[in-house]
C-alpha positions in Angstrom: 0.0 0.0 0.0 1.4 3.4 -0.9 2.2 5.4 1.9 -0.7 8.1 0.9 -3.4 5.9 1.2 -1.6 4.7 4.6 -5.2 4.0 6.8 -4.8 5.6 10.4 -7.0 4.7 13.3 -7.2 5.8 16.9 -8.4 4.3 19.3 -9.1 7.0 22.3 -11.1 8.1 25.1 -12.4 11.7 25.3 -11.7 12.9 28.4 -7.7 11.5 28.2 -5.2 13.9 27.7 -2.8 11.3 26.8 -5.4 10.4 23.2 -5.2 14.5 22.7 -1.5 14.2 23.0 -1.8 11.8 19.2 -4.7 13.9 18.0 -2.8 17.1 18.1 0.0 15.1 16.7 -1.5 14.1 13.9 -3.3 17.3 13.4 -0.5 19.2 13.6 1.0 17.0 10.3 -2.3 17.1 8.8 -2.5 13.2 9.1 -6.0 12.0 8.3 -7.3 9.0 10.7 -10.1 7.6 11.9 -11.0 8.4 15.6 -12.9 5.2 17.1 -14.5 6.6 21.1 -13.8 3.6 23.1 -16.0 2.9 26.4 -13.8 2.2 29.2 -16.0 0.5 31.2 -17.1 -1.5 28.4 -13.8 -2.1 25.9 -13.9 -3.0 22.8 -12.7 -6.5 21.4 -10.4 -4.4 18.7 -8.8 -2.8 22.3 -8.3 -5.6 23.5 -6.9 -7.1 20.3 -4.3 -4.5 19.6 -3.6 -3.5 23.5 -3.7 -6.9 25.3 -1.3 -6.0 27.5 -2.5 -2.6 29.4 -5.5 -2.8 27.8 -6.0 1.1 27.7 -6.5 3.9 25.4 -4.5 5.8 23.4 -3.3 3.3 20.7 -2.6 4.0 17.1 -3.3 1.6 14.3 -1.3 2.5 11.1 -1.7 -0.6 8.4 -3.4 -2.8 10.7 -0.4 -2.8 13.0 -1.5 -1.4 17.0 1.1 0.7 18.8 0.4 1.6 22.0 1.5 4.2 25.2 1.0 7.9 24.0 4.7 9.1 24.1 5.6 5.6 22.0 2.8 6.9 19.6 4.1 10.3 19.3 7.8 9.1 18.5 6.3 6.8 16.1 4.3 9.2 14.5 7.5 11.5 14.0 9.6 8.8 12.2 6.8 7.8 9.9 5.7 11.6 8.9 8.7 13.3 9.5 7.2 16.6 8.1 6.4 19.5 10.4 8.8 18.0 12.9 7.9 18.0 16.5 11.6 17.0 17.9 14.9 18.8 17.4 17.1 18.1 14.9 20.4 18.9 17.1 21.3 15.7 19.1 21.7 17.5 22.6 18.3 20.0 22.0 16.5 16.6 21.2 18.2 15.1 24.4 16.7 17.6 26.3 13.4 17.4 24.9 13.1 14.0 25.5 14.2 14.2 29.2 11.4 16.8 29.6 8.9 14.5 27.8 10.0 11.8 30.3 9.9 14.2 33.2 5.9 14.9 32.1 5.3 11.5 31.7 6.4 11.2 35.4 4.9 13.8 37.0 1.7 14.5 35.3 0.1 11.6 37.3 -0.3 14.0 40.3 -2.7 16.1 38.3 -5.4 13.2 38.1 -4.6 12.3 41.9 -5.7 15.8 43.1 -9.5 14.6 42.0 -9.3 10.9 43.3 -8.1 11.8 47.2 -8.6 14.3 49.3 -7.5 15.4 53.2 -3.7 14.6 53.4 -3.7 12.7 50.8 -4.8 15.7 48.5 -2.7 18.1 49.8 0.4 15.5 48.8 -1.1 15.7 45.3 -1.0 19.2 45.1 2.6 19.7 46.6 3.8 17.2 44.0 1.7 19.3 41.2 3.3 22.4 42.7 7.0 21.0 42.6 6.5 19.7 38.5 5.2 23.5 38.0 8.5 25.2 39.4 10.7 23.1 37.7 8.9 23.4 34.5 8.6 27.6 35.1 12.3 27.8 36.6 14.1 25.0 34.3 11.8 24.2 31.4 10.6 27.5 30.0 12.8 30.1 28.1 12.4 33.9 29.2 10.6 35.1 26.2 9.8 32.1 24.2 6.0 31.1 23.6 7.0 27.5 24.2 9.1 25.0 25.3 11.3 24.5 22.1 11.3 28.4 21.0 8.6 30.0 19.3 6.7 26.6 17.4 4.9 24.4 19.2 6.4 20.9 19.7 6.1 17.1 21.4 7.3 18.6 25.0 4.1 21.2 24.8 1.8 18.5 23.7 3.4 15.8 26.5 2.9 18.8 28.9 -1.1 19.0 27.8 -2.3 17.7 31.1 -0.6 21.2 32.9 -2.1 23.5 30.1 -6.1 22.0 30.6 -6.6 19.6 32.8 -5.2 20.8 35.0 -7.6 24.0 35.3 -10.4 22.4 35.4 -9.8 19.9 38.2 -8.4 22.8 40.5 -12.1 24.8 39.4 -14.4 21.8 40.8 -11.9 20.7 43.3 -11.6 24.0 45.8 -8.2 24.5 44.5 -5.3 26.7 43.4 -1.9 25.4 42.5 -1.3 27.7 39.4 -1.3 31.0 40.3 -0.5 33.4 37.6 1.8 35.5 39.7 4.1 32.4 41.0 4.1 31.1 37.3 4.4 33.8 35.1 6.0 31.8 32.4 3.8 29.1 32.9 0.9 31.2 32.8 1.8 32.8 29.7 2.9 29.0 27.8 -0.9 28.3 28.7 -2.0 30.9 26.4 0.1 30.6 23.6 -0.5 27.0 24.1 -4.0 27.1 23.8 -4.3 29.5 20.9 -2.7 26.9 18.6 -5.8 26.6 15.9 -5.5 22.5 16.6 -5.0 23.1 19.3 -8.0 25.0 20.7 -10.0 23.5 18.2 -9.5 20.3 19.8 -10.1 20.6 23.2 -12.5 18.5 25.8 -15.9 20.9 26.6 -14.6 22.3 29.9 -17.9 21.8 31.5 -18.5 18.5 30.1 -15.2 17.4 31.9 -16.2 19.5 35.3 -19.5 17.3 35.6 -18.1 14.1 34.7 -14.7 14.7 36.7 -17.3 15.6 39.8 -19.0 12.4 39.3 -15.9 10.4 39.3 -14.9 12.3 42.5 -17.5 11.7 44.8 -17.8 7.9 43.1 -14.3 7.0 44.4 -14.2 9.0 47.8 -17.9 7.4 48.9 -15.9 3.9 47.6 -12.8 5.1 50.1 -15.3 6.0 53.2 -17.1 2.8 52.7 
């Protein structure tokens, strides 16, 4: 099959910010595929087929061949379509991209913890958000650059998406405030120039949709804790 009639699937799960990671990706290389919504309480047998291992969402099916874990995806997806590159080209600048896609991979988890616990628990969730957020304002982010690499958008923004959205939302529904404006000025500002990207923005999770289904989730799993 010639590479332009290539067929691309993905597998995803709305409310993930590791499926938006590959559908900005693409996007952003103007890759056509075919998003299939999975139900994660109810998976799919083509899931299960091409993710038997973890079983989970994102996974990317280019000529019938699965490739799971987002960051996997988004490295694979950069070797196949090299156009509009997402990585540096330099060795060391790509070296340092990659440790700061590995350091989001990391520490992004403590985002979804802050809506899962609360009481101590909660308050470790948001000192470990807190601590990923100085390191990515005082080591990560260039004075004066929209974004991480420069002034294009590239894979560490997109492995960072959790911090630019998510984030947001759970600290609106969950009583908190982690990112301040005036303790993360560069972070603040990345948000913005982040999220005026036209794929970006124009693929985005509704933020109320995610509020009231986040909530939901929340109470769920701290009435399951109490009990």
């Amino acid at each position: 099959m010639a590479e332009a009639e290539a067929v691309v699937k993905l597998l995803g799960a709305w409310l993930s910010p590791y499926c938006y990671r590959v559908i900005w990706a693409l996007k952003l290389k103007a890759i056509p595929y075919e998003y299939i919504e999975e139900d994660l309480s109810a998976k799919s047998p083509l899931l299960l087929q091409s993710n038997p291992v973890h079983k989970k969402v994102p996974v990317l099916i280019h000529d019938g061949k699965p490739i799971s874990e987002s960051t996997v995806i988004l490295r694979y997806i950069e070797e196949i379509w090299p156009h509009n590159p997402s990585l540096p080209t330099d060795p060391y600048d790509k070296a340092v991209a990659l440790f700061w896609i590995k350091f989001a991979d990391d520490k992004s988890p403590s985002i979804s913890k802050l809506y899962r616990s609360d009481g101590e628990e909660q308050q470790q969730a948001a000192k470990e958000c807190s601590e990923m957020l100085e390191a990515m304002e005082e080591q990560g982010l260039i004075e004066g650059k929209k974004f991480f690499g420069g002034d294009e958008i590239n894979m560490v923004d997109i492995a960072f998406c959790s911090v630019a959205h998510w984030l947001g939302v759970i600290e609106e529904f969950a009583g908190l405030k982690i990112l301040e404006p005036h303790r993360f000025p560069k972070l603040s500002s990345w948000i913005q120039n982040f999220k005026s990207v036209p794929v970006i923005k124009e693929n985005l999770p509704h933020r109320d949709k995610m509020i009231a289904l986040l909530k939901r989730r929340r109470e769920v799993l701290l009435a399951s804790k109490s009990n």
